[in-house]
Backbone as a printed PyTorch tensor [residue, N CA C, xyz], in Angstrom:
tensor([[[  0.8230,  -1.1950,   0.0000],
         [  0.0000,   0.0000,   0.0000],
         [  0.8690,   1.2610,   0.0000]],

        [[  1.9080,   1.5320,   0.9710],
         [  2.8180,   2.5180,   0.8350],
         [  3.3800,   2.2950,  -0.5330]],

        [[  4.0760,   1.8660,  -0.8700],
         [  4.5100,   1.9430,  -2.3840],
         [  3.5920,   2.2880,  -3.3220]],

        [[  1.8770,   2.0940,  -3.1210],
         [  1.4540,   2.3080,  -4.4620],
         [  0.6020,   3.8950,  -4.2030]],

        [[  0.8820,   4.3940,  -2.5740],
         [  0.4820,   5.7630,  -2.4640],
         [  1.6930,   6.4060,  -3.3430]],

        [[  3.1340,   5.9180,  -3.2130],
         [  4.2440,   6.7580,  -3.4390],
         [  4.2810,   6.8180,  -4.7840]],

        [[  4.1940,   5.8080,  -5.6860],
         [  3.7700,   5.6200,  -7.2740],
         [  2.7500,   6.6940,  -7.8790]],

        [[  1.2290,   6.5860,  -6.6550],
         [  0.6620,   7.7890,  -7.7520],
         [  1.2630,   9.2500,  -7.5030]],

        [[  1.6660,   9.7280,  -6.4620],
         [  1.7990,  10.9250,  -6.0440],
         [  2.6530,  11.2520,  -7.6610]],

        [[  3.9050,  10.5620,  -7.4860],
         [  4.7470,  10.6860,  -8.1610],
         [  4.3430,  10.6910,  -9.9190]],

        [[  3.3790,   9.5240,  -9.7710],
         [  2.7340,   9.5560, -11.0890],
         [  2.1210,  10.6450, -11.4940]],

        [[  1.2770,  11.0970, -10.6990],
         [  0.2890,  12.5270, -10.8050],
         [  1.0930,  13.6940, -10.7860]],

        [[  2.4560,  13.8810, -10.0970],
         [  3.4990,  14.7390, -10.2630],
         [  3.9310,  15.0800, -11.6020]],

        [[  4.4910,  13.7350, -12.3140],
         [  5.2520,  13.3680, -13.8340],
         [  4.0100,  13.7490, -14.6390]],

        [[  2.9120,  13.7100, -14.4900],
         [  2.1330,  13.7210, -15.5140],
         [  1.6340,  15.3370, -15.4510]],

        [[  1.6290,  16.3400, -14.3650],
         [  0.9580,  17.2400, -14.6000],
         [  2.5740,  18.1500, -14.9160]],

        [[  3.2870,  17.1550, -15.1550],
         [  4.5250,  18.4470, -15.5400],
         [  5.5360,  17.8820, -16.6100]],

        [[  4.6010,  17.2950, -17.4560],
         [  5.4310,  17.0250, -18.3910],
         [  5.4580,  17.6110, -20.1520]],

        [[  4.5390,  18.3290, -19.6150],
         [  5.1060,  19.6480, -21.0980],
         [  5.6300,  21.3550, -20.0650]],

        [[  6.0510,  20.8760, -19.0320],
         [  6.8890,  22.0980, -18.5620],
         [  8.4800,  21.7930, -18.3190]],

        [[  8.8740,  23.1380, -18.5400],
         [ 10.8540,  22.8510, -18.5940],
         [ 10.9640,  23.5410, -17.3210]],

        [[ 12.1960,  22.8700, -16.7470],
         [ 12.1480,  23.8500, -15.6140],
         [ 13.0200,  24.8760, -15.7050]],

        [[ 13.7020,  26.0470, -14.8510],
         [ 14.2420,  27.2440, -15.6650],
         [ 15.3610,  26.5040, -14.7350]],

        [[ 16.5920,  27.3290, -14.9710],
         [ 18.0780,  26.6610, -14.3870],
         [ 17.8040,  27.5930, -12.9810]],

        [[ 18.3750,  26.5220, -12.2410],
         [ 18.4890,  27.1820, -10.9400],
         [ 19.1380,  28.4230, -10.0680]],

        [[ 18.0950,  28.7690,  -9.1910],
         [ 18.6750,  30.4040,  -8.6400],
         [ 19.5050,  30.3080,  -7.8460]],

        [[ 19.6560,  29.3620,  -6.8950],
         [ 20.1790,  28.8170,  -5.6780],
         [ 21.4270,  27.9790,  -5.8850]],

        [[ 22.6150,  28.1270,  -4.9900],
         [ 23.5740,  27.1190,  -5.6550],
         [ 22.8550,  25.9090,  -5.0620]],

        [[ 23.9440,  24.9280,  -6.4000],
         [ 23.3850,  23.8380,  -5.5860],
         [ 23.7980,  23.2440,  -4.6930]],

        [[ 23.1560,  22.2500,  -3.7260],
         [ 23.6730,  21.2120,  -3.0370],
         [ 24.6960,  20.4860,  -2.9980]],

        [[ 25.9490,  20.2190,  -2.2750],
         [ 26.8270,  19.1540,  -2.5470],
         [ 25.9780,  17.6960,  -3.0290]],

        [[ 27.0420,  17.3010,  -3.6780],
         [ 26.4520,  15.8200,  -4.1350],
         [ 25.6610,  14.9480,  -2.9860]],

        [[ 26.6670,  14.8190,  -2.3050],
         [ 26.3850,  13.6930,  -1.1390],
         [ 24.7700,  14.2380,  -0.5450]],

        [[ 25.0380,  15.5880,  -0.5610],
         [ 23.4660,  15.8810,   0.0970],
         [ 22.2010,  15.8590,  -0.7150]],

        [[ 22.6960,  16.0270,  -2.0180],
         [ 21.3460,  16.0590,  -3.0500],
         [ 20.9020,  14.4860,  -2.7940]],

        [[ 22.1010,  13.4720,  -3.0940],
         [ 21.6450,  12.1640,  -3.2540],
         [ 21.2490,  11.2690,  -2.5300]],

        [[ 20.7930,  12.1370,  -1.5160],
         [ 19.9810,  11.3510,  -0.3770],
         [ 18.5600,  11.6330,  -0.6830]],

        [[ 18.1290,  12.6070,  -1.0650],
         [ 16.6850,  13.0630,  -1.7720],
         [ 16.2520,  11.9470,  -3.0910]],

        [[ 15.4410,  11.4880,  -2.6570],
         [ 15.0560,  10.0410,  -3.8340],
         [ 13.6690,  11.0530,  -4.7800]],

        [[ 13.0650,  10.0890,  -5.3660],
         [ 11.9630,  10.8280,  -6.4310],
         [ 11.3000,  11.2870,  -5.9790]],

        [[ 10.4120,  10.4960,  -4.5750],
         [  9.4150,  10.9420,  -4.1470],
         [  9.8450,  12.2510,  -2.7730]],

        [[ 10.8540,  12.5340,  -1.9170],
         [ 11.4330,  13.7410,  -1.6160],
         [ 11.2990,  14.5300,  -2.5420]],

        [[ 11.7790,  14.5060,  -3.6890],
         [ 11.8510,  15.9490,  -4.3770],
         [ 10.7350,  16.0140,  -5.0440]],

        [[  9.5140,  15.0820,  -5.6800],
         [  8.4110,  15.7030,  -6.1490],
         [  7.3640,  16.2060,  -4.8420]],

        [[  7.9320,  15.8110,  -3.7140],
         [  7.1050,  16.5430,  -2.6360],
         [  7.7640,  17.8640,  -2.5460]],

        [[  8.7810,  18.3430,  -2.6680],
         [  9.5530,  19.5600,  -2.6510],
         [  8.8720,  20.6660,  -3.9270]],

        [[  8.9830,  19.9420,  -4.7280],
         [  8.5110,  20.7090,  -5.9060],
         [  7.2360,  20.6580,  -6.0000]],

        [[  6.3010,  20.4330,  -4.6710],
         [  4.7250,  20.5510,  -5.3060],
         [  4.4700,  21.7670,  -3.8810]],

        [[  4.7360,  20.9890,  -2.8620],
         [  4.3870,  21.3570,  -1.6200],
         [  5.0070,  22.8600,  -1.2540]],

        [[  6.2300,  23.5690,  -1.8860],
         [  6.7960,  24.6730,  -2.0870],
         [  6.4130,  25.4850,  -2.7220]],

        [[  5.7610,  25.7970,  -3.6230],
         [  4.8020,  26.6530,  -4.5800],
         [  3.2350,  26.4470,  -4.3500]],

        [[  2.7320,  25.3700,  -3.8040],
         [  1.2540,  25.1660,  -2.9860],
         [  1.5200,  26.1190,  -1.9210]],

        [[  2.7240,  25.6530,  -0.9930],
         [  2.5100,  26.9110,   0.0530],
         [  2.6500,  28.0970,  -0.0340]],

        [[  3.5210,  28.3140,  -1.0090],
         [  4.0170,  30.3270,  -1.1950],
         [  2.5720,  30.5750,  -2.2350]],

        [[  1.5740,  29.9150,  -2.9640],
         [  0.3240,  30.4600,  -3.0620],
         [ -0.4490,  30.4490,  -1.7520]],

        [[ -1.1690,  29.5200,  -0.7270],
         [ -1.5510,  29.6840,   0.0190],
         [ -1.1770,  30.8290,   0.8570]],

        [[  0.4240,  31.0810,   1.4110],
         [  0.3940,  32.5590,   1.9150],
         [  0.0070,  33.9320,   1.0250]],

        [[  0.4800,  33.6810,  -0.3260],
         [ -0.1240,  34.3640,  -0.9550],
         [ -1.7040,  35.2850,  -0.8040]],

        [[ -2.5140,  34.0460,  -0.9570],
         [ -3.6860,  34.1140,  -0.9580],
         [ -3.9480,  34.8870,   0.7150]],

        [[ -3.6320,  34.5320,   1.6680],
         [ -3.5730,  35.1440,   3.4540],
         [ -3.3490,  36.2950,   3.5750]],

        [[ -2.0830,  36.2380,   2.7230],
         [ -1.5220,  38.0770,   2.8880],
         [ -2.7860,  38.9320,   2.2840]],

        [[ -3.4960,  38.5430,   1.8180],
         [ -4.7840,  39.8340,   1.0750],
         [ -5.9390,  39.7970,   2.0470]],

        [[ -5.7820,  38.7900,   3.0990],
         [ -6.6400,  39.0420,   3.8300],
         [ -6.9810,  40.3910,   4.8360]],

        [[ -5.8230,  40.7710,   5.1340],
         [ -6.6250,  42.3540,   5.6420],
         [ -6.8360,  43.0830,   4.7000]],

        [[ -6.1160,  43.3360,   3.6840],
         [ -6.5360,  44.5390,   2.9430],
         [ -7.9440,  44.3090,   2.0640]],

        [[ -8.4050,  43.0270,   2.4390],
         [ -9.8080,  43.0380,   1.4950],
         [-10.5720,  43.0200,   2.6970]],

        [[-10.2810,  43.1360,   4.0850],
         [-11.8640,  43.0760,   4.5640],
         [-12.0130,  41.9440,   5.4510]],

        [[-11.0610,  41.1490,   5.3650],
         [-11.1380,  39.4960,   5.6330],
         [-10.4370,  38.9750,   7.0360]],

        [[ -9.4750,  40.3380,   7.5520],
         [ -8.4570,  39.5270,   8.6460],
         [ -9.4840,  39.1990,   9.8930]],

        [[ -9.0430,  38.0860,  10.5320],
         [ -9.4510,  37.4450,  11.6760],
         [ -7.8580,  36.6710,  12.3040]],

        [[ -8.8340,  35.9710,  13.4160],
         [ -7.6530,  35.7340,  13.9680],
         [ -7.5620,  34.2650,  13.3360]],

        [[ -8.3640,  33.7030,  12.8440],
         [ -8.1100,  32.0230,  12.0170],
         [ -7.0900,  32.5360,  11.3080]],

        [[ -7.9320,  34.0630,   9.8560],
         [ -6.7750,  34.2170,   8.9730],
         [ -5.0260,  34.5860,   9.4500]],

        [[ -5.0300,  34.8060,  10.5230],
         [ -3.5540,  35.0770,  10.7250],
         [ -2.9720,  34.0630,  11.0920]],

        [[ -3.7940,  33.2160,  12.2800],
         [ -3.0080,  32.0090,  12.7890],
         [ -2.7520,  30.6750,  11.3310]],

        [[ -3.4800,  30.8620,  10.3040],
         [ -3.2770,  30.0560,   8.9570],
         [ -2.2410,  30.6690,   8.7690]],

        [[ -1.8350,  32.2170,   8.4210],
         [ -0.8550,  32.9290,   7.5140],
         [  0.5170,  32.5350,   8.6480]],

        [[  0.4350,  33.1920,   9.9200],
         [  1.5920,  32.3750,  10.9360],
         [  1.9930,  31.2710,  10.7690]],

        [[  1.5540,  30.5930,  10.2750],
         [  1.6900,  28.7360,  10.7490],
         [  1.9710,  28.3040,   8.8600]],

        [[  1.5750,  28.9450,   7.7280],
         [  1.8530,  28.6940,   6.4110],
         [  3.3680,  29.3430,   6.6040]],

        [[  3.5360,  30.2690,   6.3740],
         [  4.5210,  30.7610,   6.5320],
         [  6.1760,  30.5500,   7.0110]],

        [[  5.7210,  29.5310,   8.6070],
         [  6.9280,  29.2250,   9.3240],
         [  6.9600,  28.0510,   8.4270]],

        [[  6.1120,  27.0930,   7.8200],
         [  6.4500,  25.9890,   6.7450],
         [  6.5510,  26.1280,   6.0140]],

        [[  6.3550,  27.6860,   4.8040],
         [  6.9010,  27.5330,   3.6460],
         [  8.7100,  27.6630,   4.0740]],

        [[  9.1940,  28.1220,   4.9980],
         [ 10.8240,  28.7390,   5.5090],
         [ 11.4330,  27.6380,   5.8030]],

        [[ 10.2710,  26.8230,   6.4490],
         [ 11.3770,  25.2520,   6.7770],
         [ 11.2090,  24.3600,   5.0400]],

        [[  9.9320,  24.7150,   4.3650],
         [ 10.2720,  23.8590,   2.6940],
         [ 11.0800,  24.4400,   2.1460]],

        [[ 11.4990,  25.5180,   2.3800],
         [ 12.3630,  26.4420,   1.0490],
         [ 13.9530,  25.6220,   1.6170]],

        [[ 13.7910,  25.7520,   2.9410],
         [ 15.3600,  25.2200,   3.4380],
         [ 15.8490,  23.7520,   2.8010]],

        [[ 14.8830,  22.6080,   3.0680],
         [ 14.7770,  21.8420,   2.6640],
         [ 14.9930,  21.6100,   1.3460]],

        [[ 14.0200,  22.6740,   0.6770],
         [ 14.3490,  22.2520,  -0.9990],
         [ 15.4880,  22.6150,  -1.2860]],

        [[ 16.2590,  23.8480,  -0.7280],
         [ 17.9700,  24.5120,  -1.0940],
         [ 18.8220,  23.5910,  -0.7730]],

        [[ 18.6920,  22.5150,   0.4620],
         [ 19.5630,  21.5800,   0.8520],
         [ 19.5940,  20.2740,  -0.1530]],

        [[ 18.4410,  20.1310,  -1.0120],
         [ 18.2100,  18.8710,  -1.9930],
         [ 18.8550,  19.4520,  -3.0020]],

        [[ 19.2930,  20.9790,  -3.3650],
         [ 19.6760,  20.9880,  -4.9120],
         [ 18.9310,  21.2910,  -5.5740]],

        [[ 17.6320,  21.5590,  -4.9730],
         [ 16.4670,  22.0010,  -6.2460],
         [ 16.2460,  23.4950,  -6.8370]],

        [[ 16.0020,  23.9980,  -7.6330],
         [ 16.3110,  24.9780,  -8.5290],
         [ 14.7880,  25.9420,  -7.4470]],

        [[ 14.8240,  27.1950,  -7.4320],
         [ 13.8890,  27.9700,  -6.7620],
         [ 12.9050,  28.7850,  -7.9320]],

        [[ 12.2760,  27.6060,  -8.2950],
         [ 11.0800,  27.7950,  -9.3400],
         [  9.7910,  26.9700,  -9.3410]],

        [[  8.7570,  27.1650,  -9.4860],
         [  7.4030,  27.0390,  -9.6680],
         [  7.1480,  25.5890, -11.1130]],

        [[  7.6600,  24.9640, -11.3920],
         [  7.8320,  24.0110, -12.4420],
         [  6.4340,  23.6260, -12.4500]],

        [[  4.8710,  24.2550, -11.7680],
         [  4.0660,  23.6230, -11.6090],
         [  3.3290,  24.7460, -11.7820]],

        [[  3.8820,  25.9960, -12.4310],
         [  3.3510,  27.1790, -13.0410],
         [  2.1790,  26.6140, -14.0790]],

        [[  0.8810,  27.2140, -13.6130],
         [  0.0670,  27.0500, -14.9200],
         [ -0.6190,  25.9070, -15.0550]],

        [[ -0.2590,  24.9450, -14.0260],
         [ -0.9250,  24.0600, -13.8360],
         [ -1.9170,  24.0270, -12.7970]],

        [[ -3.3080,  23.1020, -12.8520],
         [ -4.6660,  23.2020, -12.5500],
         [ -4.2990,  21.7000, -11.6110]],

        [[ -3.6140,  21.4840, -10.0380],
         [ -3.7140,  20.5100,  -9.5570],
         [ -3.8650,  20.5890,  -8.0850]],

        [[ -4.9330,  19.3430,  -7.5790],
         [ -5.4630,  19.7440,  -6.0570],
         [ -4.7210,  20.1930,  -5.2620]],

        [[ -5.3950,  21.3920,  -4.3390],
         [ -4.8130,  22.1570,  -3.3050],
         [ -3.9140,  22.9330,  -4.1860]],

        [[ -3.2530,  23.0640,  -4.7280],
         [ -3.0670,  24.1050,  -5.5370],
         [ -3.3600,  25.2280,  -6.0010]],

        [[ -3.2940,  26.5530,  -5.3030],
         [ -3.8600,  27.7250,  -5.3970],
         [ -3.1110,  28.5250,  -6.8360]],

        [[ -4.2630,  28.6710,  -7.5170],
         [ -3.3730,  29.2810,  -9.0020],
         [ -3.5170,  30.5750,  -9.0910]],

        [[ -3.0150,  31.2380, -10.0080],
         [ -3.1510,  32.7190, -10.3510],
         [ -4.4750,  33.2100, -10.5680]],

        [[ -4.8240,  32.6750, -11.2200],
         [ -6.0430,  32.9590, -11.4080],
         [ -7.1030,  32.9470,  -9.9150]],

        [[ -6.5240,  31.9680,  -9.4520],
         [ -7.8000,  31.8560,  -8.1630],
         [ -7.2640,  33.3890,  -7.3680]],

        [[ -5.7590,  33.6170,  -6.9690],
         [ -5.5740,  34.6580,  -6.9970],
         [ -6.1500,  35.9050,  -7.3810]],

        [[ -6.1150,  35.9780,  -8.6590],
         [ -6.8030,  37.4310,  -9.6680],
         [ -8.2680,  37.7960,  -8.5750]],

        [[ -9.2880,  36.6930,  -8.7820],
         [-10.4520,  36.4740,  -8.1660],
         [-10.3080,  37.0030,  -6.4810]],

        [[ -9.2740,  36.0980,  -5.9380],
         [ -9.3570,  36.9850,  -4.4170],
         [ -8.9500,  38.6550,  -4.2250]],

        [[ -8.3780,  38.7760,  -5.1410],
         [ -7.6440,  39.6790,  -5.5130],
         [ -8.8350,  41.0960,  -5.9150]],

        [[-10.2640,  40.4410,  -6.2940],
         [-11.1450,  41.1300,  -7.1010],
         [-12.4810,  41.2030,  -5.5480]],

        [[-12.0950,  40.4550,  -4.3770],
         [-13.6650,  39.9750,  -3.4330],
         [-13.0170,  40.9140,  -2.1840]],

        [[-13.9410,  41.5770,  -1.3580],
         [-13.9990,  41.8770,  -0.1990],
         [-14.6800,  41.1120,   0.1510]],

        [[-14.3130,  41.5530,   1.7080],
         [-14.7940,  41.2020,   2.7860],
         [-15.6950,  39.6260,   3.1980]],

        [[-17.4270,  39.3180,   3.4710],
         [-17.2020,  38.0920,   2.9170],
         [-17.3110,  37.3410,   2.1940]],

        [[-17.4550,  37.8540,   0.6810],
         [-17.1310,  37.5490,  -0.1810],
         [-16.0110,  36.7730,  -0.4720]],

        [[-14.9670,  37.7820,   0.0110],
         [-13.3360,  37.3190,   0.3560],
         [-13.4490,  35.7440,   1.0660]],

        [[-13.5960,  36.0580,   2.0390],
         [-13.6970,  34.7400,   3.1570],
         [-14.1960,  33.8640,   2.7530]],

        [[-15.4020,  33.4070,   1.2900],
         [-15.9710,  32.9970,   1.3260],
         [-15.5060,  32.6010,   0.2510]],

        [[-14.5570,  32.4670,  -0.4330],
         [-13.8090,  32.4790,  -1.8330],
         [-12.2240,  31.5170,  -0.8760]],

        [[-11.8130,  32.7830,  -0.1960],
         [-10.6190,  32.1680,   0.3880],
         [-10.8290,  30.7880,   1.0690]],

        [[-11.4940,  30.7140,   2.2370],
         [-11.4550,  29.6320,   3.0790],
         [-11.3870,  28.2890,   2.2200]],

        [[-12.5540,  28.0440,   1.1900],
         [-12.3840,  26.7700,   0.4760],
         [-10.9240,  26.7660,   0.0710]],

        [[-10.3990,  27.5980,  -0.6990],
         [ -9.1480,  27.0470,  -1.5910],
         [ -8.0220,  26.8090,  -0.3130]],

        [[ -7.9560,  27.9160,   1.0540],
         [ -7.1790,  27.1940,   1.8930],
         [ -7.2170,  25.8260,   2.2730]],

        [[ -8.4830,  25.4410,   2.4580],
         [ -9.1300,  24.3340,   3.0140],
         [ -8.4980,  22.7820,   1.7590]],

        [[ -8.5200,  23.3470,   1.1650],
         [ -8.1680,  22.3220,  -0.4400],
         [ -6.6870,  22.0160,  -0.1780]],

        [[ -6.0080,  23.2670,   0.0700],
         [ -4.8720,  23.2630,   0.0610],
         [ -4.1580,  22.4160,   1.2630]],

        [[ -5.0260,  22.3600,   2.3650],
         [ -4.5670,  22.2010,   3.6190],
         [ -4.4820,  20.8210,   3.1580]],

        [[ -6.1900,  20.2740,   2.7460],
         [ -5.9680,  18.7920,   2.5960],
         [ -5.2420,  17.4600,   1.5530]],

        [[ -4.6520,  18.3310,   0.5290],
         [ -4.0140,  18.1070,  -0.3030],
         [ -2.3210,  17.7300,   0.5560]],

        [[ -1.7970,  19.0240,   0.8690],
         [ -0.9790,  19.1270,   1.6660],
         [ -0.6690,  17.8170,   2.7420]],

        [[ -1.3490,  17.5340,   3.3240],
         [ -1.6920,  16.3500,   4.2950],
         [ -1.6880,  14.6770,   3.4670]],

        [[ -2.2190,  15.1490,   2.3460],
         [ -2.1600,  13.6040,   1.5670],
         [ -0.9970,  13.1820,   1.1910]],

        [[ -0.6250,  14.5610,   0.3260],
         [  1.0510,  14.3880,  -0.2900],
         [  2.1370,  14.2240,   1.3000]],

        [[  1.8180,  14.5740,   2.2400],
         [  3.4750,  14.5530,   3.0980],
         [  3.0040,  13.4060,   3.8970]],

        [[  1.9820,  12.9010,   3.4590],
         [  1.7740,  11.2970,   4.1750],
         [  2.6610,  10.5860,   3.4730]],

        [[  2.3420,  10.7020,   2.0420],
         [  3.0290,   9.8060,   0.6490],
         [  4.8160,  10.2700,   1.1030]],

        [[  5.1470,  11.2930,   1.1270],
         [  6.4130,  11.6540,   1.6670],
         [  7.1020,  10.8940,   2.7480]],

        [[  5.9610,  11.2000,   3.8590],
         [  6.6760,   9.8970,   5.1660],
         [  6.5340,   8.5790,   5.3020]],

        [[  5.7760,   7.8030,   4.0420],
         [  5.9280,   6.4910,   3.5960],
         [  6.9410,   6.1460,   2.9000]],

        [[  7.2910,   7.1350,   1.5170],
         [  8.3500,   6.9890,   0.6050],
         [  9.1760,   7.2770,   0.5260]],

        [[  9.6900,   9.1040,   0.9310],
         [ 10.3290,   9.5680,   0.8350],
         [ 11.8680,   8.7550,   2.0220]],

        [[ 13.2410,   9.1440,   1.0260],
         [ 14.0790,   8.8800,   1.6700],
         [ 14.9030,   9.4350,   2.4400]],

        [[ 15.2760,  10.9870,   2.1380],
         [ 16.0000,  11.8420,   3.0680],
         [ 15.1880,  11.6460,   4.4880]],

        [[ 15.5650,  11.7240,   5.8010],
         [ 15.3330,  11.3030,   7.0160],
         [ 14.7060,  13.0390,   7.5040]],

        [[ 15.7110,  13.9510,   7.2460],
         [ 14.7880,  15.2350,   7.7830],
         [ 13.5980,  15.6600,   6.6380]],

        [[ 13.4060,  15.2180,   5.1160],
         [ 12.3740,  16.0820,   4.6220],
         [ 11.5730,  14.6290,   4.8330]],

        [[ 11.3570,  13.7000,   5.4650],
         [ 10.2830,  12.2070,   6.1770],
         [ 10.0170,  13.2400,   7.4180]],

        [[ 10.6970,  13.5410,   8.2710],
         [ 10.8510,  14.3660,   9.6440],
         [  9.9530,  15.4170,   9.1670]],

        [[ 10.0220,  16.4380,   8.5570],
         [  9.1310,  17.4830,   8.1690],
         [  7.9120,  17.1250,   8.0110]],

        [[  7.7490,  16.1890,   7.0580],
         [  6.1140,  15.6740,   6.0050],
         [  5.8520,  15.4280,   7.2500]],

        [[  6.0140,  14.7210,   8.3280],
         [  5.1540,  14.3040,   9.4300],
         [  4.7080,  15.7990,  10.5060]],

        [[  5.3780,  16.6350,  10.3130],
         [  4.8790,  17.9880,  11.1470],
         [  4.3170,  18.7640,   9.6900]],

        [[  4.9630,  18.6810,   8.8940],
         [  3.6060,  19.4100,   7.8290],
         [  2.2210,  18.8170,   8.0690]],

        [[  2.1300,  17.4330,   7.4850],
         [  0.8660,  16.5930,   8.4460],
         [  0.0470,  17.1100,   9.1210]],

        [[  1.0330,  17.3670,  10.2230],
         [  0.3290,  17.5310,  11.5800],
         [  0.0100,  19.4580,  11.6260]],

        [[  0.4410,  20.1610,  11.1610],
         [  0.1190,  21.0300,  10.8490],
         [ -1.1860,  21.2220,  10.2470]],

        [[ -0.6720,  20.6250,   8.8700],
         [ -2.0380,  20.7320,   7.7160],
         [ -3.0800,  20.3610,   8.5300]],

        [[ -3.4020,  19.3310,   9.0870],
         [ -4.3860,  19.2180,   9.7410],
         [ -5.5220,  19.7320,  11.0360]],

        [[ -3.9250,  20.7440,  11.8220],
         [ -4.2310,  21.6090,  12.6330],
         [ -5.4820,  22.8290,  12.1370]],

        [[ -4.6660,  23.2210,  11.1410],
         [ -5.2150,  24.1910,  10.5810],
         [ -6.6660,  23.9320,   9.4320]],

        [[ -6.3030,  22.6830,   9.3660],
         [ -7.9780,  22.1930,   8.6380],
         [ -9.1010,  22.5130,   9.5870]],

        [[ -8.9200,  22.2790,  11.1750],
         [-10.0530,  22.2700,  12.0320],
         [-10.0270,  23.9910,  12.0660]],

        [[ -8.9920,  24.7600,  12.1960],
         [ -9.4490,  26.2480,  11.5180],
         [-10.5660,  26.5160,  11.1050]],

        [[ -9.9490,  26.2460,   9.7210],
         [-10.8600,  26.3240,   8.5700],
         [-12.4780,  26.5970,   8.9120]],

        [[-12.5110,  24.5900,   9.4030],
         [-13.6150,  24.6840,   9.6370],
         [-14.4360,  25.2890,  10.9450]],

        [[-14.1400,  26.0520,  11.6590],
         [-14.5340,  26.2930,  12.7570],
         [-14.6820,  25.7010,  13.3900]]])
């Protein structure tokens, strides 16, 4: 069963990014020894779960200026935030290039530009009422993939993370829902 969660993730990864190139990397890279502890399923959790979260804060940060801040929306934006800083670390320590390779693509929990534009266009609760689902998507998406991570994945600290992303994502699902 773990192996065939780690197969689709990965499958559903390869397939929603395979007419995209990725751009050369911003970040140096990783020594060898450290990249090659990151197996397939580490780094397609790196490369999904890193641009899911810098949209999700995305999407938070507009919450006061449309009308929307509360204290859920901050304690989501607090708590997205300190995990996009521990994924970005993570992904710089694997060697991975500091790009969006999942630009333009339409995949769960995945907050896109467009859903953006739209929050971007709603006050107040309108706003809230637009935002909360796609956080909520995001949260639970989030939670599926860093399960598949702490079944498959091989680096020992980004297994260590997926299990407090987890536990996070899920924190913040009961947010959501009140």
């Amino acid at each position: 069963m773990k192996g065939a969660v780690a197969l689709v993730v990965v499958a559903l990864l390869a397939a929603g990014c395979a007419t995209t190139t990725a751009a050369a990397p911003t970040a140096a890279p990783a020594p060898a020894s450290a990249a090659a502890a990151f197996n397939q399923t580490d780094v397609a959790w790196l490369e999904l779960t890193v641009p899911m979260t810098e949209n999700a804060v995305a999407a938070l940060e507009l919450a006061d200026s449309h009308g929307a801040a509360s204290a859920v929306t901050g304690q989501l934006l607090d708590g997205q935030r300190k995990l996009l800083d521990r994924l970005q670390t993570v992904r710089t320590r694997a060697g991975l290039a500091d790009v969006n390779i999942h630009s333009g693509h339409r995949l769960p929990g995945l907050i896109t530009e467009a859903d953006l534009v739209v929050l971007r266009g709603a006050q107040g609760e309108d706003f809230s009422h637009r935002l909360l689902p796609l956080v909520g998507a995001h949260l639970a998406q989030l939670g599926v993939l860093s399960r598949g991570e702490q079944q498959s994945g091989a680096e020992p600290s980004a297994r260590a993370l997926a299990g407090e992303v987890s536990k996070v994502a899920q924190e913040h699902q009961n947010l959501v829902r009140g």
